[in-house]
C-alpha positions in Angstrom: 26.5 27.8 -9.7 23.5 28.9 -12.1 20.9 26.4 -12.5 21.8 26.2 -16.5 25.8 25.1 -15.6 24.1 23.0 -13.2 22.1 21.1 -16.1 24.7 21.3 -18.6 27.0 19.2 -16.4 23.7 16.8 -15.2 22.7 16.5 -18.9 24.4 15.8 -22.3 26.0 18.6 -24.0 25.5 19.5 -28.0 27.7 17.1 -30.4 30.2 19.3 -31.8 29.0 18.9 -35.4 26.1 21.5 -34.8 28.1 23.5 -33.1 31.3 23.6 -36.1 28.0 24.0 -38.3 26.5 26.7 -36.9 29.9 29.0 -36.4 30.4 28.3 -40.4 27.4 29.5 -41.2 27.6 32.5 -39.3 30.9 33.4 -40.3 29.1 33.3 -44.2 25.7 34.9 -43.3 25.2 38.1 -41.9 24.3 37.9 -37.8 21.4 36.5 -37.2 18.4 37.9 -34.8 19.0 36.9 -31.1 17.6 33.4 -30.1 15.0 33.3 -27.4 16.3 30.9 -24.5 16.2 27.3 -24.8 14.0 25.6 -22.9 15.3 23.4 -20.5 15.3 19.4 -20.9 12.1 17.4 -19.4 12.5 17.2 -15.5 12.3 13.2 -15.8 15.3 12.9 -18.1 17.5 15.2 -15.5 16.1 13.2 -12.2 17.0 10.1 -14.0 20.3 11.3 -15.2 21.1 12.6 -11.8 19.9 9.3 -10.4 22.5 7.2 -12.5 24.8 9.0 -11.5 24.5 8.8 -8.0 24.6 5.1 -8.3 27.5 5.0 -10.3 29.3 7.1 -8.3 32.7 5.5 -7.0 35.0 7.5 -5.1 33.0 10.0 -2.0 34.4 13.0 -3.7 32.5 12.3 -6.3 29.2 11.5 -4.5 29.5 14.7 -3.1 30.1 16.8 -5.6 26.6 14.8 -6.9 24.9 15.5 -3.7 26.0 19.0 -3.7 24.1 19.4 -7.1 21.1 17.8 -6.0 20.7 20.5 -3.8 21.4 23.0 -5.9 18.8 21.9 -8.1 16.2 21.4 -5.6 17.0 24.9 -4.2 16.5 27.0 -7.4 14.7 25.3 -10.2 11.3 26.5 -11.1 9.0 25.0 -9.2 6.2 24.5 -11.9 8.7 22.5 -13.9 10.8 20.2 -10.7 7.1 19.4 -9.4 5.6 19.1 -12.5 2.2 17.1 -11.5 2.7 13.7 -13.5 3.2 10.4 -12.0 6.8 9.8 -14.0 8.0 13.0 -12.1 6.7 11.5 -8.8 8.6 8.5 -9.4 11.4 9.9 -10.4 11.8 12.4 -7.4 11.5 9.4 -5.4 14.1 7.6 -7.0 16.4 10.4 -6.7 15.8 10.4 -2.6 16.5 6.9 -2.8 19.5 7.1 -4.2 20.7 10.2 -1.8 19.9 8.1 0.8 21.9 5.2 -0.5 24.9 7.5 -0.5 24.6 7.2 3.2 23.1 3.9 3.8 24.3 1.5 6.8 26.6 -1.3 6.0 25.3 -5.3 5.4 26.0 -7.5 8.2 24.6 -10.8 7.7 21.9 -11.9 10.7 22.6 -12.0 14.0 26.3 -11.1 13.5 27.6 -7.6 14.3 29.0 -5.7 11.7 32.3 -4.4 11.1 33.5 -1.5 13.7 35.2 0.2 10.6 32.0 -0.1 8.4 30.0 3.0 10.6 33.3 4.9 10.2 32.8 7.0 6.9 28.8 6.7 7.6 28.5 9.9 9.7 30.4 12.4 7.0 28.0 11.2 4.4 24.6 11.5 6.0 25.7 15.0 6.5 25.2 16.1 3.1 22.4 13.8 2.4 20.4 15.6 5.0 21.1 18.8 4.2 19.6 18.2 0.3 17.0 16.0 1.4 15.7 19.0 3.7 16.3 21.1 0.7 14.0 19.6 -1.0 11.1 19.2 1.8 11.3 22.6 2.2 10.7 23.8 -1.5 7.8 21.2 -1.2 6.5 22.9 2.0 6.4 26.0 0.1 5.1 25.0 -2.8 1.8 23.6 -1.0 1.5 26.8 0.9 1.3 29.0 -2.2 -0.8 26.5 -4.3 -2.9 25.1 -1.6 -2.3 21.4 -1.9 -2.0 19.3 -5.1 0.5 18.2 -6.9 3.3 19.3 -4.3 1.3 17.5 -1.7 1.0 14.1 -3.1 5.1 14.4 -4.0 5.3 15.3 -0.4 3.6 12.4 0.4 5.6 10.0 -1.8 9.2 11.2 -0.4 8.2 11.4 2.9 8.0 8.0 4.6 12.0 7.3 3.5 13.0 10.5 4.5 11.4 9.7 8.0 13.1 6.4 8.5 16.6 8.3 7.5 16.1 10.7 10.0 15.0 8.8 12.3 17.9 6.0 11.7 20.7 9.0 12.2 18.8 10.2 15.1 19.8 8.1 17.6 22.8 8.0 19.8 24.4 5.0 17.4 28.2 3.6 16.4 26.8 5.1 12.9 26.2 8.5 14.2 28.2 11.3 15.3 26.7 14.9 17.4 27.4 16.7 13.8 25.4 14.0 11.6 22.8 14.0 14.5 22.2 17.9 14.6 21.8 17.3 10.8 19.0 14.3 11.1 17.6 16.7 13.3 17.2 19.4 10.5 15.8 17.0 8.1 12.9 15.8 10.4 11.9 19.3 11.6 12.0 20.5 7.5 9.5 17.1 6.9 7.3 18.3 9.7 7.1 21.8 8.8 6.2 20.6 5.3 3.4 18.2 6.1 2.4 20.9 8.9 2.6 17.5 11.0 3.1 18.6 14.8 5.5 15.9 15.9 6.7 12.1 14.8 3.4 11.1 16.5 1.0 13.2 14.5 3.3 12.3 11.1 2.6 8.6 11.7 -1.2 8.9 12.5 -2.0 12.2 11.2 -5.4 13.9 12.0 -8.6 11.7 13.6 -10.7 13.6 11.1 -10.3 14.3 7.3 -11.0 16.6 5.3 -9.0 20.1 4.0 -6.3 21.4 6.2 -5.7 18.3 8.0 -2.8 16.2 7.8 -2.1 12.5 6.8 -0.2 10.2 8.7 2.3 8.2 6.8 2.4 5.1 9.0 1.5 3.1 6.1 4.3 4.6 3.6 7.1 4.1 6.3 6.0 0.4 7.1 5.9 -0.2 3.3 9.8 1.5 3.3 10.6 -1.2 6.0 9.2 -4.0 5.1 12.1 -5.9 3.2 13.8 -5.6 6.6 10.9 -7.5 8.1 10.9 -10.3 5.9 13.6 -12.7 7.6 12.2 -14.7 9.5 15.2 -15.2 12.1 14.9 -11.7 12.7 11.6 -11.2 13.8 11.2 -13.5 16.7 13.2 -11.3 18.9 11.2 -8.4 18.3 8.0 -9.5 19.6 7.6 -7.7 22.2 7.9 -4.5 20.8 5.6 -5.6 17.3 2.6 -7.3 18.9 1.4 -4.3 21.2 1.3 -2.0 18.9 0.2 -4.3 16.1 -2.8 -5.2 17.9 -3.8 -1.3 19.4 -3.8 -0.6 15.6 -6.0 -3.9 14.9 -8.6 -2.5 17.7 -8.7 1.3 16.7 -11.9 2.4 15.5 -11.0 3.7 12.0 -11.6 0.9 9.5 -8.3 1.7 7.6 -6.4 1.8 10.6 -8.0 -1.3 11.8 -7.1 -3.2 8.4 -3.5 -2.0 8.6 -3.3 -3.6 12.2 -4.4 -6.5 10.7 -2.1 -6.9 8.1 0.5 -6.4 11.0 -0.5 -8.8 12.8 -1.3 -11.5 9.4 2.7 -10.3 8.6 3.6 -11.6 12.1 1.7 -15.0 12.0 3.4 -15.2 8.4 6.9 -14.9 9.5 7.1 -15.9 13.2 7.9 -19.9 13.8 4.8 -21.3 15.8 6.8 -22.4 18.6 7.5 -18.2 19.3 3.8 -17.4 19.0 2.5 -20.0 21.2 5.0 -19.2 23.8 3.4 -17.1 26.5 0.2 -17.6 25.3 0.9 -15.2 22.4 -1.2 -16.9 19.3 -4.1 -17.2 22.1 -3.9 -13.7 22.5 -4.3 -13.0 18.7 -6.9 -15.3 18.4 -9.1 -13.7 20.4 -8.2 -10.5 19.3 -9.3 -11.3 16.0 -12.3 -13.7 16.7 -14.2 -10.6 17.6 -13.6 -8.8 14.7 -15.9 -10.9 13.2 -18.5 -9.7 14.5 -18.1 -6.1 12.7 -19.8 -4.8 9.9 -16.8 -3.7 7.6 -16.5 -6.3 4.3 -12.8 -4.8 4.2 -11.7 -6.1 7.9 -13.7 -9.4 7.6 -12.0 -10.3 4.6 -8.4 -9.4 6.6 -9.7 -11.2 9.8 -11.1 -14.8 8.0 -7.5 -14.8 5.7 -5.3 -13.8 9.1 -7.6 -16.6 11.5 -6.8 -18.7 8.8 -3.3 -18.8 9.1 -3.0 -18.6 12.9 -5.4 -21.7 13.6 -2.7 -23.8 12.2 -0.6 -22.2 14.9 -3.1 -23.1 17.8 -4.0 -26.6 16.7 -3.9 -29.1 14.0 -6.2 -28.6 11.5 -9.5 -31.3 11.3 -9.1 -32.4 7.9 -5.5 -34.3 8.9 -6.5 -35.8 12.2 -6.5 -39.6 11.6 -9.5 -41.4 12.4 -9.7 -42.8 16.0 -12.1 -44.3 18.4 -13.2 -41.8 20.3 -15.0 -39.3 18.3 -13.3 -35.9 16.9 -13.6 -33.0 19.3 -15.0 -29.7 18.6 -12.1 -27.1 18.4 -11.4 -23.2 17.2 -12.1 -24.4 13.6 -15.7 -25.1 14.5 -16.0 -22.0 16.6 -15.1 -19.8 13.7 -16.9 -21.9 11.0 -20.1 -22.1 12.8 -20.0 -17.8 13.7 -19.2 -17.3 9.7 -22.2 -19.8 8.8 -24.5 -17.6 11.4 -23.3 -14.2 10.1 -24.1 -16.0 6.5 -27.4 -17.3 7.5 -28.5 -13.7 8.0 -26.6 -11.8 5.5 -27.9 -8.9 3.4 -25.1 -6.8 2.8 -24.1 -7.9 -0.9 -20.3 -6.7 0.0 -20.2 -9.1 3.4 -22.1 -12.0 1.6 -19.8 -12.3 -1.6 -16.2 -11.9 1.5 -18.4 -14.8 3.3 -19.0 -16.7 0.8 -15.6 -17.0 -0.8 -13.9 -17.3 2.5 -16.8 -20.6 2.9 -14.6 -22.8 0.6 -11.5 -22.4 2.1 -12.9 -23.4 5.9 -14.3 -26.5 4.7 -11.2 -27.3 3.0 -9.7 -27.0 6.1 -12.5 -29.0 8.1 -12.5 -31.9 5.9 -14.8 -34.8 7.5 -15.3 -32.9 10.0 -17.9 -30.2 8.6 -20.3 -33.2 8.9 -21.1 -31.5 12.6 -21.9 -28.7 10.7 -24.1 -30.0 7.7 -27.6 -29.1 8.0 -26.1 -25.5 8.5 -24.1 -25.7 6.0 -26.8 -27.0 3.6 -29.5 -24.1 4.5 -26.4 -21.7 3.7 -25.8 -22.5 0.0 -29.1 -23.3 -0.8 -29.9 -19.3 0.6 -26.5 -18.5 -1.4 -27.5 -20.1 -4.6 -31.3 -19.0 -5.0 -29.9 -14.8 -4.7 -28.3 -13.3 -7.7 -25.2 -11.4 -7.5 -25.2 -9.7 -11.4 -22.7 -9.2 -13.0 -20.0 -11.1 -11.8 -21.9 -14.1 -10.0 -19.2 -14.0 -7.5 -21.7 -15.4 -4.6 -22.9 -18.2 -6.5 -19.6 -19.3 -7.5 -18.5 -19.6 -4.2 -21.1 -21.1 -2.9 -21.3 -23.8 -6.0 -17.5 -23.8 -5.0 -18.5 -24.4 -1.5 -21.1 -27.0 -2.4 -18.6 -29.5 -4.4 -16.1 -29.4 -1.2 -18.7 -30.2 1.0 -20.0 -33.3 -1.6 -16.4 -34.2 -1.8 -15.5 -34.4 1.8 -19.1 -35.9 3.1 -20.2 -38.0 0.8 -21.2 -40.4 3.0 -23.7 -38.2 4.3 -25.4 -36.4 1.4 -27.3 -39.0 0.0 -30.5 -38.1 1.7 -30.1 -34.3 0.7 -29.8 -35.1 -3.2 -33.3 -34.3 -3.9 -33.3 -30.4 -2.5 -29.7 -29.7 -3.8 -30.8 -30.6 -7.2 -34.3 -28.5 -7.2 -31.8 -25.7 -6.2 -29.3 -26.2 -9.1 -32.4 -26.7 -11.5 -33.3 -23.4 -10.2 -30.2 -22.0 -10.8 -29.7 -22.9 -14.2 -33.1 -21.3 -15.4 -32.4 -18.3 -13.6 -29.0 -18.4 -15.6 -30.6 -19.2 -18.7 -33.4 -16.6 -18.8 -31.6 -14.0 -16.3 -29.8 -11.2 -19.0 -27.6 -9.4 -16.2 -24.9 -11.6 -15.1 -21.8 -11.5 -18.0 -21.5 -14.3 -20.6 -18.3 -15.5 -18.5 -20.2 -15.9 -15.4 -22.7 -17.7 -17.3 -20.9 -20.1 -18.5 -19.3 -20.5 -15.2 -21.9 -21.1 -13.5 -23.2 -23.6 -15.9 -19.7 -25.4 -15.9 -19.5 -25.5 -12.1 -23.2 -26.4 -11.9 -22.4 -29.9 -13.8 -19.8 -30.5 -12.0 -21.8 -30.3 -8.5 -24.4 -32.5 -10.6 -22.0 -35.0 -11.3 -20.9 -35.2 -7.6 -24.6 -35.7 -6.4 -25.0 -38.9 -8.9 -22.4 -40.8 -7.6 -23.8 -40.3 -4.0 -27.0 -41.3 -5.5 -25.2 -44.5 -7.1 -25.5 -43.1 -10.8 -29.4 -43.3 -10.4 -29.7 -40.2 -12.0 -30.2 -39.4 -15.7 -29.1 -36.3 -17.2 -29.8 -34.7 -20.3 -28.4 -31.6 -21.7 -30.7 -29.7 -24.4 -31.7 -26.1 -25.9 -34.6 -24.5 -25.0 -36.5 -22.0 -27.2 -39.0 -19.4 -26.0 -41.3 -17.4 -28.2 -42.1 -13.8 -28.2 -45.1 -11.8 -28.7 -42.9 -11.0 -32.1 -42.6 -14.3 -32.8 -39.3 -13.9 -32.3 -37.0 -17.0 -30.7 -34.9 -16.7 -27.8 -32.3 -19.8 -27.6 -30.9 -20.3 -24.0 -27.1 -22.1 -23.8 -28.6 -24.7 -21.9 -30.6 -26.3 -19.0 -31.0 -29.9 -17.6 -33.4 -32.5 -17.6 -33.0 -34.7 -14.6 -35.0 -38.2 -14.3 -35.2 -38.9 -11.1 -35.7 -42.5 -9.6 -39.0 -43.3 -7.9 -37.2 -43.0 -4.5 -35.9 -40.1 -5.0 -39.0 -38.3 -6.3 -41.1 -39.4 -3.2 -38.8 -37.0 -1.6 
C-alpha cells in the first residue's frame, strides 16, 4: 500500500460535486496542462484522524487493520513532514502511541480483587501488532536523529518514549497477559527504543548519562513515573508496595545531582501523601524519612529546600501531633521535631544571603508558625531578630521576602499576643522603616507596593491592640521637592504617636 491510498482511506476524500464538475468541464474544454502533485494534508489533521479512529474502533479486525496502517505510515512517510518540529505534531504523535497502546491495554479489575481469567485471553494477539508499529516508529526516529544530529526527532523521541517503555516492559514479563510470541515482540520494541535513544540498557534509559552535554543520553525516569502515576494515586494500593517504593525513593532523594535529588523528593512527599500514618510509622518507617530529609536542610540548593520544608511538613503530622492543637496542661509543653526544624530554618535565616534561599525561607516561615501556634513563644526572640533582618532588605521587584516575613510577622502577633507587648516599640521603628523605603524606593512594582502597604496596616493594627489601643495612627501624603521644583507625591506613610511609656523604650 502506497503512502497516498494509505491517506486517502486515513483522510476525507473529495465531495463528488468537484469531481462531476471537473469531468464536465473537461469534456467541454480542450485537455488541460498536467497538475503538479497535491500536496499532502497537514501531519496533525492525519495523526488526529488516525487517532479517532483507533478509539472508535469496535470489532479487533478493525483495530488491526488500523494498526496495520499506522505502521505503514510511520514506515514510509517523509520524514521532514511526520516529524515536523512543532509542538501540535509532538502532541499528536503521542496521542497516536497512546491510543496503539490502548488497543492492547490490560483489563480493569477493581482493587485488591483479581481480574477475570478470560480478560488476559485476547491481550497477547493484540500487543503483537502494537509492538511491531510502535518499534516502527522508534526506529524511523532513531534514524532521523542520526542524519540530523538531534533536534526535533530527539525531543519526539523523548516524548514517546516513557509509554513505550512501560508497554514493553509490562509484556515483558512471564504474565497471565503474555504469551512467548507477544514477549519476543515486547522484546523488539524495547531493543528499537534503546537503539533510538543510543541508551545501553533499561538502567542507562532510566538515569541516562552522569554528565551532560552533546552525545550523551537522557534518562527518562521522570517521563515514565509521570506515565504511571494515575496508578499510584489509590491510596489502598500503595501500602503494600512499600517495601519496594521507599529504597529506591530515598537513594534518589540522597544522590548528588540536584534534579535527581528533587525528584526523590517528590517520591518520597507522593508516599507521605498517599500512605495512611499507621503504615509509615510501622517499623520505624516515617522516622527513617525524617531523618533522611532533616539533613537536606542543610544544603545549599533553593530548589531541594523548598521540596524538603513542604515534604517535612507533611510527614511531622505523621510523627507527632502538631503544637498548635495540644490542649493546655499543667506540665509545660515539650520541645518536639517541630521545634527542631523551626529552630534549624530560623538559624539558616539568621545568616542568609542567597536572595533565592531567603525568599524559599521566608515563605516556608509562615506556614511553621502556623503549625507551632503558642508554642513559637520558645522561639520568640529568634523569631523577632529574623523578620526584623527580613523586613529592613529589599527584595525588588516582586517583594516576595517582605511579604512573607510581614506574613510571618501577623501569625506570630496572632498566636503570642500575650507576649509581644514589650517588643511593640522595635517592630514599629521596623515597619516605619519599611513604609519609607516603600514610599521613596522606585524598584519594587506598584502591586507589591501596595501590598506591602496593605499588609503593613494590618501588622500595625495587630500591635495596637497588644498595646491596648495606646497607639494613634495617622495616614497622610507626603510631598518631596526637587532641584526642578518639581513634586513627588508618595501613596502613603504613617504617623504613629506613641505613649510616653512606649517612647521611653
Amino acid at each position: 500500500m502506497d503512502l497516498s491510498s494509505l491517506l486517502h482511506q486515513l483522510t476525507l476524500p473529495p465531495s463528488s460535486s468537484s469531481s462531476s464538475s471537473s469531468s464536465s468541464s473537461s469534456s467541454s474544454s480542450p485537455p488541460e496542462k498536467p497538475r503538479p502533485p497535491q500536496l499532502p494534508p497537514p501531519i496533525t489533521e492525519v495523526l488526529a484522524r488516525l487517532q479517532e479512529k483507533l478509539i472508535g474502533a469496535e470489532d479487533e479486525k478493525a483495530s488491526d487493520v488500523l494498526i496495520g496502517q499506522a505502521e505503514q505510515l510511520f514506515r514510509t512517510a517523509d520524514p521532514d513532514w511526520l516529524f515536523r518540529p512543532d509542538p501540535a505534531n509532538q502532541a499528536a504523535l503521542v496521542a497516536v502511541a497512546s491510543a496503539l497502546i490502548g488497543r492492547a491495554a490490560l483489563p480493569l479489575c477493581e482493587p485488591d480483587a483479581p481480574p477475570p481469567a478470560s480478560g488476559y485471553r485476547d491481550v497477547p494477539e493484540r500487543a503483537r501488532p502494537v509492538c511491531s508499529a510502535l518499534a516502527a516508529l522508534l526506529v524511523r526516529l532513531g534514524r532521523c536523529q542520526s542524519e540530523a544530529g538531534g533536534g526535533a526527532s530527539r525531543s519526539l523521541l523523548h516524548a514517546v518514549a516513557p509509554p513505550c517503555f512501560v508497554f514493553a516492559v509490562t509484556h515483558l514479563q512471564v504474565a497471565p497477559w503474555t504469551s512467548p510470541a507477544s514477549r519476543q515482540a515486547a522484546a523488539g520494541l524495547q531493543g528499537a527504543l534503546l537503539r533510538a535513544g543510543r541508551w545501553r540498557d533499561p538502567a542507562h534509559f532510566l538515569m541516562g548519562d552522569e554528565e551532560e552535554g552533546e552525545g550523551t543520553s537522557r534518562g527518562m525516569l521522570g517521563g515514565v513515573l509521570d506515565v504511571l502515576q494515575p496508578q499510584l494515586n489509590n491510596r489502598p494500593a500503595l501500602s503494600p508496595h512499600l517495601p519496594r517504593l521507599l529504597p529506591p525513593a530515598l537513594l534518589l532523594s540522597d544522590h548528588y545531582r540536584p534534579e535527581n535529588c528533587m525528584l526523590g523528593v517528590r517520591c518520597v512527599h507522593h508516599i507521605v501523601l498517599n500512605t495512611p500514618a499507621a503504615e509509615l510509622r510501622q517499623y520505624n518507617r516515617a522516622e527513617v524519612l525524617y531523618q533522611a530529609l532533616y539533613k537536606h536542610l542543610y544544603t545549599t540548593e533553593a530548589s531541594v529546600i523548598q521540596l524538603v520544608l513542604s515534604c517535612l511538613l507533611d510527614l511531622l503530622l505523621v510523627l507527632e501531633k502538631p503544637p498548635a492543637s495540644l490542649a493546655p496542661a499543667r506540665p509545660p509543653r515539650k520541645p518536639c521535631r517541630h521545634d527542631d526544624v523551626l529552630r534549624l530554618l530560623l538559624t539558616h535565616m539568621e545568616a542568609e544571603s542567597k536572595v533565592a534561599l531567603r525568599r524559599v525561607y521566608a515563605t516556608a516561615l509562615p506556614l511553621y508558625i502556623d503549625r507551632m501556634g503558642v508554642a513559637v513563644c520558645r522561639h520568640l526572640r529568634r523569631v523577632e531578630r529574623v523578620l526584623l533582618g527580613y523586613l529592613e532588605v529589599g527584595d525588588p521587584p516582586d517583594e516576595t521576602s517582605r511579604l512573607a516575613a510581614l506574613t510571618a510577622l501577623q501569625r506570630t502577633v496572632e498566636v503570642a499576643w500575650p507576649r509581644m507587648a514589650g517588643r511593640v516599640c522595635v517592630l514599629l521603628r521596623c515597619l516605619l522603616r519599611l513604609l519609607l523605603d516603600v514610599s521613596s524606593d522606585c524598584e519594587p512594582t506598584a502591586a507589591a507596593r501596595q501590598q506591602l502597604m496593605e499588609q503593613s496596616r494590618v501588622c500595625v493594627a495587630l500591635l495596637d491592640r497588644c498595646a491596648h489601643t495606646q497607639l494613634q495612627v495617622h495616614t497622610h501624603t507626603h510631598t518631596t521637592h526637587t532641584h526642578t521644583h518639581t513634586h513627588t507625591t508618595h501613596p502613603c506613610s504613617l504617623v504613629l504617636l506613641l505613649p510616653v511609656s512606649f517612647k521611653s523604650n
